[in-house]
C-alpha positions, 0 to 999 in steps of 0.5 A, a space after each residue: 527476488 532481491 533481498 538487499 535492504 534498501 540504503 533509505 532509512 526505513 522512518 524516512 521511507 514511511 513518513 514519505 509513504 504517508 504524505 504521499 500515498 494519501 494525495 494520490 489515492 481518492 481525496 475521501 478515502 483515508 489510508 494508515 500505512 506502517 512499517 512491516 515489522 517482519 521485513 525491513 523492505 516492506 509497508 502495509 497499507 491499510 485503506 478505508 473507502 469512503 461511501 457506505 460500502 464500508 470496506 476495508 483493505 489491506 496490502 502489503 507493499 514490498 520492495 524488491 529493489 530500490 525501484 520495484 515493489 510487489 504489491 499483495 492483497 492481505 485482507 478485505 473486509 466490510 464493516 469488519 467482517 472478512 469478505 470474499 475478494 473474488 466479488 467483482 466490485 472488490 477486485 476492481 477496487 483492489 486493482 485500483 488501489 494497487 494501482 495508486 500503490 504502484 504509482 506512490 513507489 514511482 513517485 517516490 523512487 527519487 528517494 529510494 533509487 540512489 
């Protein structure tokens, strides 16, 4: 894994994050994304479904190199209970998400890629 710190400022970064991320992921959906404050190179995203599932994820977003992002399931949680994400129904939705995780860092490669 590449350690390099991206050359982006990391409050650009985020604000990009968090006007692009929302627009990609399902219009009912809301999502928080932060700065990880244990590593400058990485977000987490904290989505909320729309429904009456009431499920909560959390990611965290790392990026390897100013293209690449590894993208982590932390936690999945329903009406905020911890539950088990080998459900079927949670790790399609987890893979949906990373999904539109992957494709917001894409997106926003033309500012993070110099």
């Amino acid at each position: 894994m590449n350690n390099e710190t991206l050359t982006i400022n990391s409050g650009q970064l985020l604000e990009s994050w968090q006007s692009t991320l929302p627009a990609i992921l399902n219009k009912a959906d809301s999502v928080d994304v932060r700065l990880d404050n244990a590593n400058s190179n990485a977000l987490n995203i904290h989505i909320s479904t729309a429904g009456h599932a009431m499920y909560t994820f959390d990611f965290r977003c790392t990026y390897e190199d100013d293209r690449k992002v590894d993208v982590s399931l932390i936690d999945v949680e329903q009406n905020n209970k911890t539950i088990d994400e080998k459900n079927e129904v949670i790790q399609t939705l987890a893979e949906d998400y990373v999904r539109h995780i992957h494709e917001c860092a894409q997106t926003l490669q033309s500012i993070t890629h110099s």
